[in-house]
Structure formats: structure tokens, C-alpha cells
N, C-alpha and C positions, 0 to 999 in steps of 0.2 A: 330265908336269910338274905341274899340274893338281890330279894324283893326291894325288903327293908333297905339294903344297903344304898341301891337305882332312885329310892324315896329320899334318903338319906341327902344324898350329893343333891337333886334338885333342890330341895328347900336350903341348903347349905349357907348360900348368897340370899335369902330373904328378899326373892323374888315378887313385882308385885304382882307381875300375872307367873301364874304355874300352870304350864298344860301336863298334865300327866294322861300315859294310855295302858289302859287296865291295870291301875295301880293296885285293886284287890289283889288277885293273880295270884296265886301262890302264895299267900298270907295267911299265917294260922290265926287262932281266936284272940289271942294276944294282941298280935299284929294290923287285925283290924281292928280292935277296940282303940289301940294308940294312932291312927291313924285317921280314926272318923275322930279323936280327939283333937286331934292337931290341925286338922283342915276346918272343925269350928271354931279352935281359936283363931286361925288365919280368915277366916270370913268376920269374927268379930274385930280383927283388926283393919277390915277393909279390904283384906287382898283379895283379888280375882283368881278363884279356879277351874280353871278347864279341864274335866274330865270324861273321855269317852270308856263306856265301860258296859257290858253287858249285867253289871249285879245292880239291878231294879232296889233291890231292895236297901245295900248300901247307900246309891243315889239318894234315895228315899229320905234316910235320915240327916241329911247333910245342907241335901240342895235347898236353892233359893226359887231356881227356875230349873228345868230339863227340858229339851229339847231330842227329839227322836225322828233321826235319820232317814227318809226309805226313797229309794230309787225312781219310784211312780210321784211321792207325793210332795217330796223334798222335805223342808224342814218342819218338823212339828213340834210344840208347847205340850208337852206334859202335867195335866194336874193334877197334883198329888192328894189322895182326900184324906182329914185331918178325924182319925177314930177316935174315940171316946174310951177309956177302957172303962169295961161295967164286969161288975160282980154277976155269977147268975146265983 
């Protein structure tokens, strides 16, 4: 709740960049569903967001680009591949 709330006040003022850090975080299934909802309609509105976050997989569904961090190799480009879903 907590979560929701820390999300809440950022987008408040209709920011055009949002950095947010580990906005998953303690978000139940709810709370991420409303949340990967609202950050694609903020991307189809234009705005810029910045988020550093260990859930791969959330990133996944949202991003335009990702980028991934490491100490040795500095910044890397992330590509994300585009599945098919198939019947077997």
C-alpha cells in the first residue's frame, strides 16, 4: 500500500520525465497490473520513464529500450526478443 501510495505522489504533478527506483517492490497482483497500465499510457502519451529495477520481466512488458548496469562493462542495451505464442 505504501508502494502504491510513493507511485501515487510521483505521477501527481504529470511529470514529463518520472524516474522511479524499484517501483514493483512490494506490489501485489493488482498493483502491478495498474501500474504496467499506467506507465503504457504514459509512454503513449510521450512522457519519459526512468526505471531502475531488478524485475526483468516487468521491464519486459513496458519497455521501449533497457539498459543494464555492470561495474566492468558500464552501460549495456538490452534486447528484448519478441515470442510468438503457439498452440502445441
Amino acid at each position: 500500500m505504501k508502494q502504491r501510495l510513493n507511485i501515487a505522489l510521483a505521477c501527481f504533478h504529470n511529470p514529463e520525465i518520472l524516474i522511479l527506483d524499484e517501483p514493483f517492490n512490494g506490489l501485489d497482483r493488482e498493483g502491478l497490473f495498474y501500474c504496467r497500465n499506467y506507465f503504457l499510457k504514459l509512454k503513449e502519451e510521450g512522457k519519459i520513464i526512468i526505471i531502475s529495477s531488478h524485475s526483468f520481466s516487468e521491464l519486459e512488458s513496458i519497455a521501449v529500450s533497457s539498459y543494464c548496469y555492470s561495474s566492468r562493462r558500464g552501460f549495456n542495451r538490452i534486447k528484448y526478443r519478441k515470442y510468438k505464442k503457439t498452440r502445441f
